[in-house]
C-alpha positions in Angstrom: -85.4 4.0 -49.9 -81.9 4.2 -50.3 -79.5 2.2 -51.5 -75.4 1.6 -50.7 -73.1 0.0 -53.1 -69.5 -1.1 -51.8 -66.9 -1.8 -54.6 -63.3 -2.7 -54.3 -61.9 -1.1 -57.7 -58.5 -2.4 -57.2 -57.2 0.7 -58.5 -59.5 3.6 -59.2 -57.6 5.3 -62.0 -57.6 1.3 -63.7 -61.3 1.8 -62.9 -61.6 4.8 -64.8 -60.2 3.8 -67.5 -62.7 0.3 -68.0 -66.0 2.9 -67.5 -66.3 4.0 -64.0 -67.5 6.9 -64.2 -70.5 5.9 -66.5 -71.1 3.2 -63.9 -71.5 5.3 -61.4 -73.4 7.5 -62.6 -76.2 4.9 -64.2 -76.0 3.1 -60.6 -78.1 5.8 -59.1 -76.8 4.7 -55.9 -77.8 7.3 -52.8 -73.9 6.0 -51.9 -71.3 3.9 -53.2 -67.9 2.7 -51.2 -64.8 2.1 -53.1 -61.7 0.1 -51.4 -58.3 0.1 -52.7 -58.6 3.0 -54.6 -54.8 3.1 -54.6 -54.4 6.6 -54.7 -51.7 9.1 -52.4 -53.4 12.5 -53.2 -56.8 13.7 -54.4 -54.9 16.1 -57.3 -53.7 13.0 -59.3 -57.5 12.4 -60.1 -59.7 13.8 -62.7 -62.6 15.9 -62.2 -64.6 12.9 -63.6 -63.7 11.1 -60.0 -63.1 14.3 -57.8 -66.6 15.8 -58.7 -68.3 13.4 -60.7 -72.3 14.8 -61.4 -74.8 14.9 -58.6 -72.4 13.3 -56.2 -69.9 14.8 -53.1 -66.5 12.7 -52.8 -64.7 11.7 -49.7 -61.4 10.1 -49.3 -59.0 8.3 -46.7 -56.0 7.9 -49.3 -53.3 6.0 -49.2 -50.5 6.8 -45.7 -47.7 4.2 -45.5 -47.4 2.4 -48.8 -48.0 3.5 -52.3 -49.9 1.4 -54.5 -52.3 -0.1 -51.9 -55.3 0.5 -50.0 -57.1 4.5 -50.0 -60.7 4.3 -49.0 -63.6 6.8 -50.8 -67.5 7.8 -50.7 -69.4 9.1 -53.7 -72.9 10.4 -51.8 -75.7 12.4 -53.2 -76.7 13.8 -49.7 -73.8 15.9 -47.5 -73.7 14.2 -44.1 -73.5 16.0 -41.2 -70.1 14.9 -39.9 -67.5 13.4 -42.1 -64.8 11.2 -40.0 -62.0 9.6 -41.0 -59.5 10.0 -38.2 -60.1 7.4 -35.3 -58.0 9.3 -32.6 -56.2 7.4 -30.0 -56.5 3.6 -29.2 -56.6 4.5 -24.7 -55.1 1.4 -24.4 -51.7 1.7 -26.7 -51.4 5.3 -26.6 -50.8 4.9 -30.4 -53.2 6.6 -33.1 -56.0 4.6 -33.9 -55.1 0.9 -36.1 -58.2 2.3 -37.7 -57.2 5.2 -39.1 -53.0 4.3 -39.8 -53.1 2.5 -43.8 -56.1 4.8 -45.2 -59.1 2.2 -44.4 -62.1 3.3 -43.2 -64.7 6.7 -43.7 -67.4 7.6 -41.9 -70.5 9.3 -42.9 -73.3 10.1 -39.8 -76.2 11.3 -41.7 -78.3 11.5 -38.3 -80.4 8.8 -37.9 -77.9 6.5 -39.2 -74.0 6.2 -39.7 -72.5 5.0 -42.7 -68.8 2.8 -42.7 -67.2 2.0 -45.9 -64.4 0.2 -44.7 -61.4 -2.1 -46.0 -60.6 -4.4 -43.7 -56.6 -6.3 -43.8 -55.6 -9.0 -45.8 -53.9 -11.3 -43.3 -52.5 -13.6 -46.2 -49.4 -12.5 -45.5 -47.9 -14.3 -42.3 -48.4 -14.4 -39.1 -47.7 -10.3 -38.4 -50.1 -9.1 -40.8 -52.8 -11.9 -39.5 -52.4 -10.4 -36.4 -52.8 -6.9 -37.9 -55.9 -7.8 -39.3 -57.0 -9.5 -35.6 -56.5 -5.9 -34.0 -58.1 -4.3 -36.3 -61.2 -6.1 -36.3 -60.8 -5.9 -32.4 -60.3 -2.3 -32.6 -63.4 -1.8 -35.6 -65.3 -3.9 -33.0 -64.8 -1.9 -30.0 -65.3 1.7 -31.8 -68.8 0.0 -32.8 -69.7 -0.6 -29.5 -69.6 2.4 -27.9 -71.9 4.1 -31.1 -74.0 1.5 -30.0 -74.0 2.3 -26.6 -74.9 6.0 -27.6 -78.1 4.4 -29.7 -76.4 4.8 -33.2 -77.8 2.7 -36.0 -74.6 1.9 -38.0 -74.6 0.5 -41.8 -71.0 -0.8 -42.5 -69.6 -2.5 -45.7 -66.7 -3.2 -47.9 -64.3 -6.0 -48.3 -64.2 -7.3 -45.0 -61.8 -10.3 -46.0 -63.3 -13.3 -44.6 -65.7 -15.3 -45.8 -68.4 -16.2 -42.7 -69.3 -19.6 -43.8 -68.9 -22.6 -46.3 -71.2 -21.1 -48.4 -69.8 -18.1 -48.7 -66.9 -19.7 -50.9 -66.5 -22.1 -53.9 -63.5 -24.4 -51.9 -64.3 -24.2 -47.9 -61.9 -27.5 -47.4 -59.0 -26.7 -49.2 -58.5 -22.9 -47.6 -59.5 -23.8 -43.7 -55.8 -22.8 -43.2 -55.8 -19.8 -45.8 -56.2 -16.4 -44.6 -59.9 -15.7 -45.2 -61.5 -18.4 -44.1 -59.0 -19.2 -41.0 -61.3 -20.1 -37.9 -60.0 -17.1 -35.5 -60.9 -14.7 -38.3 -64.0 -16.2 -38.7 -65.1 -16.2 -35.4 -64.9 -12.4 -35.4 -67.4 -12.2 -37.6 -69.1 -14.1 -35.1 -68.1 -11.1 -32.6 -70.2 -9.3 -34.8 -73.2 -10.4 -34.9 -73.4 -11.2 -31.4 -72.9 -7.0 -30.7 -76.0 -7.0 -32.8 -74.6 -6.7 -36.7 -76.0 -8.9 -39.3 -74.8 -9.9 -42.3 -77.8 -8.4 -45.0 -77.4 -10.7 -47.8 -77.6 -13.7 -45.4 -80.7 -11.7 -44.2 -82.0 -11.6 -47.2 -81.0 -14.9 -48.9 -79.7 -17.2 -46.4 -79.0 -20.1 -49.0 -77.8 -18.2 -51.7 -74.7 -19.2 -53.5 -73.2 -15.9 -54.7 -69.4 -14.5 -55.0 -67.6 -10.9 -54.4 -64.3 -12.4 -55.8 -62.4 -14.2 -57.8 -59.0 -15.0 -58.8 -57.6 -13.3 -62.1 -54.7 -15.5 -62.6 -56.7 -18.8 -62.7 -59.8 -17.4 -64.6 -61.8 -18.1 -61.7 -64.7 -16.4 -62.3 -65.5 -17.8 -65.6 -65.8 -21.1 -63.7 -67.1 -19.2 -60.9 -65.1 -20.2 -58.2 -64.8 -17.5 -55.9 -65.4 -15.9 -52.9 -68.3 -13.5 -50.9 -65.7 -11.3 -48.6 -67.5 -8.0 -49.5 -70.4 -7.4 -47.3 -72.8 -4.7 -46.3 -73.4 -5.4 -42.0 -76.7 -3.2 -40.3 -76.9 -2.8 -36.5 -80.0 -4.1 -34.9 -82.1 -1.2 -35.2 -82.1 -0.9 -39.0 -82.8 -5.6 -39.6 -86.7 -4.9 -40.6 -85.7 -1.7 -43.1 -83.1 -4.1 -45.3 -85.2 -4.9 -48.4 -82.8 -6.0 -50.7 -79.3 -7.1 -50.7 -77.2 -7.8 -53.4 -74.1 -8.9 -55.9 -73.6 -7.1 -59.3 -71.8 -10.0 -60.5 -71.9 -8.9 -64.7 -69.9 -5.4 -63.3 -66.2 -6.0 -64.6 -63.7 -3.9 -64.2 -62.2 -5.5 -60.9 -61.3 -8.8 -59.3 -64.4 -7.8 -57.1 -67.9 -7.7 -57.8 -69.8 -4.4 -56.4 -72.0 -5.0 -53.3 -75.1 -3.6 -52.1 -77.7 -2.9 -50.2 -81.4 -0.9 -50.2 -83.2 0.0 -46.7 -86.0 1.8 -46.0 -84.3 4.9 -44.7 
């Protein structure tokens, strides 16, 4: 068994400072994903998050603006290639919308690959929204072709959109709010019809549970929040999910951590 735990710390030295480390450590996670790690460069860390015990760190940090987004890995087991620079995109010519603002790691262990990802916020107008459209374009596409070379592929993080009315304490009133806009939702759609599902609505396809809330309104003391961080497997690994899961009572973010268990 194994088990992957996605986190968005909003701010990993913040984290450090409210107990991180001693979370991670008693998580006894085989891998756990943080998003937003806020961080420009690995020597403004301390040991206890550069080479915390039993665990090897990777990091896509922070490119073209301080203060926001930075991707990293704690895993117990090396993987046998570590990626986090997407190349090209063939059809702009441009390096990859993957790889340009520090979002996403890859881990192939062998018989699987492992994503922790931070997908866009398109709350911010229509340019950003349509950031956040390419990019899931793009994250689609680059799927796709592991696919087509018989990868299994376990991806998670805060993917930004909430799937269905469930997945959020006020569906109505944010139809026109950036995570939970029809065209972003659909892509989610896009995903599971190239084979991905969602592992908590696996799992638990009535349950009522939330990744996020909003710090300014107290919203998760009355619990109205959001499930945008996720854990996706490809087709191949559906029958090895046994649990899936939201570590609601783990402060120390906006976010809840995530996770997952498979029989790997």
């Amino acid at each position: 068994m194994k088990t992957f735990i996605s986190w968005n710390v909003n701010g990993i030295r913040a984290a450090e400072k409210k107990g991180f480390p001693k979370w991670l450590a008693e998580s006894k996670a085989d891998a756990v994903g943080l998003q937003e790690v806020k961080i420009d460069d690995e020597i403004k860390l301390s040991a206890a998050l550069t080479h915390p015990d039993g665990y090897i760190a990777y990091w896509d940090l922070e490119k073209e603006k301080k203060g926001y987004s930075g991707v990293g890995v704690y895993t117990k087991e090396k993987p046998k290639k570590f990626t986090k620079d997407f190349g090209d995109n063939p059809r702009s010519g441009y390096s990859s919308i993957l790889t340009r603002e520090g979002r996403m790691i890859e881990l192939d262990f062998g018989d699987f690959i492992y994503q922790n990802i931070y997908f866009p916020n398109g709350g911010s107008g229509e340019e950003r929204l349509n950031y956040k459209l390419k990019f899931y374009d793009e994250f689609l596409e680059y799927n796709k072709s592991l696919l087509k070379k018989g990868k299994n592929i376990i991806f998670g993080g805060d993917v930004n959109t909430a799937h269905f009315p469930i997945d959020l304490a006020r569906p109505k009133e944010n139809e026109k709010n950036s995570g939970f806009m029809p065209i972003e939702r659909a892509w989610l759609d896009k995903f599971v019809a190239a084979g991905f599902t969602d592992s908590l609505r696996l799992l638990h396809p009535e349950k009522v549970e939330y990744s996020l809330w909003d710090q300014k309104t107290h919203a998760r003391e009355r619990n109205v929040g959001w499930r945008i961080d996720q854990f996706w497997v490809s087709e191949k690994l559906k029958n090895k999910v046994k649990k899936a899961f939201i570590l609601g009572e783990v402060l120390g973010s906006d976010h809840a951590p995530v996770g997952v268990t498979l029989d790997l």
